[in-house]
C-alpha positions as CSV (number, residue, x, y, z in Angstrom):
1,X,30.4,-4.3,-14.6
2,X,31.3,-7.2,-12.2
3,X,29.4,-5.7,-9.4
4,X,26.5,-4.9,-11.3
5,X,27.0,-8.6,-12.3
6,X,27.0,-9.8,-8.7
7,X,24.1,-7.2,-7.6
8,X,21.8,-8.9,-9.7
9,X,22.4,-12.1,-9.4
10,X,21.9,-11.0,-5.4
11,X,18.7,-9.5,-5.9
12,X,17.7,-13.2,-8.4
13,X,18.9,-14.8,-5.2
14,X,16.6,-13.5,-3.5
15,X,13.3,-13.4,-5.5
16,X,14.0,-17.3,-5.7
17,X,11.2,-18.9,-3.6
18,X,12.9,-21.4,-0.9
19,X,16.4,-20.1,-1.2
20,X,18.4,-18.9,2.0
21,X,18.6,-15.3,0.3
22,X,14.4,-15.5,-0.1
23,X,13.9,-16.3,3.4
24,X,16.6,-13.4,5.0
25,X,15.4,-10.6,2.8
26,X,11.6,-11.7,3.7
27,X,12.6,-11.4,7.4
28,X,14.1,-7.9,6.9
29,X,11.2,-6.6,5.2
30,X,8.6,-8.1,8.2
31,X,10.7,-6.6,10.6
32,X,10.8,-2.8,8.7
33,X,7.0,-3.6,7.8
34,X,6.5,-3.8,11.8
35,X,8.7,-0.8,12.6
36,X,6.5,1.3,10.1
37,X,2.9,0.7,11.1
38,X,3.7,2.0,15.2
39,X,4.9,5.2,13.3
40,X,1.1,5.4,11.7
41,X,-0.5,4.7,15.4
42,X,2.4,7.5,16.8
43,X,0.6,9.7,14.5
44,X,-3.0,8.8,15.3
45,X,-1.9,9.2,18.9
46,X,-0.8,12.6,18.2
47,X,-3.8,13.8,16.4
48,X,-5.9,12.8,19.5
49,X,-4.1,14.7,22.0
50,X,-4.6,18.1,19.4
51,X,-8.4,16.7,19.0
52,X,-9.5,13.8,16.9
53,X,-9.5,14.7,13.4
54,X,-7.0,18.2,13.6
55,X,-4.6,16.1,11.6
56,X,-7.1,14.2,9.2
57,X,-8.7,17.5,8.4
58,X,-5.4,19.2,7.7
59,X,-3.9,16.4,5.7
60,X,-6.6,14.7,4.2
61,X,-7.9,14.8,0.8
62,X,-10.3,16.9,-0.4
63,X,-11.8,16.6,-3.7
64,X,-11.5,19.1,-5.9
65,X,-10.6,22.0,-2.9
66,X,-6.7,23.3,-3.5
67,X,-6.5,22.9,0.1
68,X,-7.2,19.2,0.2
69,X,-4.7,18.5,-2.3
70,X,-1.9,18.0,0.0
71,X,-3.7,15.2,1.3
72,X,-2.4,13.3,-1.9
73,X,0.9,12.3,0.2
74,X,-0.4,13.1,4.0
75,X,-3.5,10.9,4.0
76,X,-2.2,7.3,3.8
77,X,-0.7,8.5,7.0
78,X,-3.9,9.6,8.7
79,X,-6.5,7.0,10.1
80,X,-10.1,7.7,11.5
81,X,-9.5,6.5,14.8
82,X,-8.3,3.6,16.4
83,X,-10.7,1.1,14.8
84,X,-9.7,2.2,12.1
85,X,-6.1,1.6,11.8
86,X,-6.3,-1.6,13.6
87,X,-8.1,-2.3,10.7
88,X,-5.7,-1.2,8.1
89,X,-2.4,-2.4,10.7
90,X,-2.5,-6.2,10.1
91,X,-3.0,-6.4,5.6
92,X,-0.5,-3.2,5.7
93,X,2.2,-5.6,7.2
94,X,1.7,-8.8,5.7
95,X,1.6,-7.3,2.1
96,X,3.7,-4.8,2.8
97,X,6.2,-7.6,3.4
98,X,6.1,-9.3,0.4
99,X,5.9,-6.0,-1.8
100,X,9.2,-4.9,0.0
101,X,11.0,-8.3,-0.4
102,X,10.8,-7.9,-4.0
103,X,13.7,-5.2,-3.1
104,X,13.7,-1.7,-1.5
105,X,13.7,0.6,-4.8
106,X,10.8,-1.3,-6.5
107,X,9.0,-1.1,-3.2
108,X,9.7,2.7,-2.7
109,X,8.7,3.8,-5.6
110,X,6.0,1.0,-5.9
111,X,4.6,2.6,-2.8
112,X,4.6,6.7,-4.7
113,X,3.2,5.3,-7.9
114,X,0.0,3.7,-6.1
115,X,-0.6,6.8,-3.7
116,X,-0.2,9.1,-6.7
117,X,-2.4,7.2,-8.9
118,X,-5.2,6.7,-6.0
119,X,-4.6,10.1,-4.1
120,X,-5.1,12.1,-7.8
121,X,-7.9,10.0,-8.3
122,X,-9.8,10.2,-5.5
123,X,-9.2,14.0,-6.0
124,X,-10.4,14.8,-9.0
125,X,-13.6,11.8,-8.7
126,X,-14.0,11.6,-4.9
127,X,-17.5,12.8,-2.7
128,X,-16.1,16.7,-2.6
129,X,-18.4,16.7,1.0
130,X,-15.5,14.0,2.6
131,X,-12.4,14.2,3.8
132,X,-10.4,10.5,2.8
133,X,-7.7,9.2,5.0
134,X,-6.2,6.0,5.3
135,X,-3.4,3.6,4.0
136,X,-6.4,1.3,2.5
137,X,-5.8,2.4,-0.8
138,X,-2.2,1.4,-0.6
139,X,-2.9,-1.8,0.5
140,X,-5.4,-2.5,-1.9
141,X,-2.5,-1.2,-4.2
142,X,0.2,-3.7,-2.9
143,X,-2.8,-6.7,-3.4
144,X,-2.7,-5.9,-6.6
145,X,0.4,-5.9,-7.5
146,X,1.0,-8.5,-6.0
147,X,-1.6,-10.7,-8.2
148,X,-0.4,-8.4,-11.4
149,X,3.5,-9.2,-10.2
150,X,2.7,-13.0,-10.0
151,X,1.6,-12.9,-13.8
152,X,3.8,-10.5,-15.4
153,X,6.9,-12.3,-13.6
154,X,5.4,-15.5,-13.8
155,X,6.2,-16.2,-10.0
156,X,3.7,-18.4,-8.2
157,X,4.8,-17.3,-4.9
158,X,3.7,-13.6,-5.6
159,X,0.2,-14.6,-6.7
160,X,-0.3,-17.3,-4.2
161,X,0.5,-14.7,-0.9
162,X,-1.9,-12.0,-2.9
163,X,-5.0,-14.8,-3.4
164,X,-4.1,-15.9,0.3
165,X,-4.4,-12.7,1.6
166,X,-7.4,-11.9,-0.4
167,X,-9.2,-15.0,0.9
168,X,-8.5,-13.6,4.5
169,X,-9.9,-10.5,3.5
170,X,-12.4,-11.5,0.6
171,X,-15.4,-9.2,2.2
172,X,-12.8,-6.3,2.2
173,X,-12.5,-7.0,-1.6
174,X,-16.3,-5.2,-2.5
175,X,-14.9,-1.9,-1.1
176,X,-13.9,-1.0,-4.5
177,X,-17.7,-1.0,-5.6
178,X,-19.6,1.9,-5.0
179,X,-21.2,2.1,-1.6
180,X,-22.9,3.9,0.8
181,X,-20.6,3.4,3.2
182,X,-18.3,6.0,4.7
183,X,-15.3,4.5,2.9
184,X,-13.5,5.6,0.1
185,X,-14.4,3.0,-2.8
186,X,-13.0,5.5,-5.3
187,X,-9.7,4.9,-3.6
188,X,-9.4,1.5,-3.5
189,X,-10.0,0.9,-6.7
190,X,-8.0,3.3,-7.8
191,X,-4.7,1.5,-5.8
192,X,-5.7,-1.7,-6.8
193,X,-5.3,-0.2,-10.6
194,X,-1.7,1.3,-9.2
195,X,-0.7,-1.5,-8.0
196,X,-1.4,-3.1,-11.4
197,X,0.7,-0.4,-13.0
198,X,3.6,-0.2,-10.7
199,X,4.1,-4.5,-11.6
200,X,4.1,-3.6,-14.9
201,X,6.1,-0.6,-15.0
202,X,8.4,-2.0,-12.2
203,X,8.9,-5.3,-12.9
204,X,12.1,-7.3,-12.8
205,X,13.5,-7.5,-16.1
């Protein structure tokens, strides 16, 4: 019971804004943030040298075709070229961070609520002539539950990096309206819903 005790107390520590704990388990999560997104361009590398787009066609979502369904966990993982995962890179860090220093479980499965809720999604309501990849809809999931975790937790900090970030990226923030664009607006929206979700569902007691 003690250690559960001290665990906690560990993990209030460090959801403190300005303590010593805050600022250490921030670092750690930039520094796994910036391990994880070379893994995504190691992958985009590896699906030009088969031929850009083997990978994204093979692991991307499909609407409503049963072999497009795997793309449910493979396609946050696939990009449409370089532009576009420079694209995704920076945001998928810097919220990433912040979603992660909130603690590694809630993060985890944080991170398989939102692609669940916008990989089904764009499945079942998605342009069946596409094929979506892209970790976009897990960022737009981390922005908003970050905004959701700022009001549910009532921490300042948590809504203040998630309107920050937004303001950076405030033209980004129509892509959940429909569009004529080749993007996915169905899957943003649907991650900024998850997002919402997982804060509620996952938030610290």
């Amino acid at each position: 019971m003690s250690y559960e005790w001290a665990a906690a107390a560990r993990s209030d520590e460090a959801a403190r804004f300005g303590t010593e704990a805050f600022y250490a388990s921030l670092g750690r999560a930039f520094v796994t943030m910036c391990a994880v997104v070379p893994a995504l361009f190691l992958v985009e590398a590896i699906d030009i040298a088969l031929g850009p787009g083997t990978l994204d066609l093979a692991g991307g979502i499909i609407p409503r075709s049963v072999e497009g369904i795997d793309g449910i966990l493979f396609s946050p993982f696939l990009h449409d070229g370089w532009e576009h995962l420079y694209g995704n890179a920076v945001p998928l860090i810097l919220l990433g961070t912040f979603v992660l220093a909130g603690g590694a479980r809630r993060f985890i499965w944080s991170t398989a609520l939102i692609m669940a809720v916008a990989g089904v999604g764009v499945w079942f309501i998605g342009d069946p002539n596409t094929v979506v990849v892209g970790a976009s809809g897990v960022i737009f999931g981390y922005l908003g539950l970050l905004l959701t975790r700022g009001l549910v937790e009532r921490s300042w900090w948590h809504f203040a990096v998630a309107g920050f970030i937004g303001l950076l990226y405030w033209y980004q923030l129509f892509n959940v309206l429909p569009t004529d664009q080749r993007i996915s607006w169905q899957g943003h929206l649907l991650g900024l819903l998850g997002g919402v979700v997982a804060a509620v569902i996952f938030r610290r007691r």
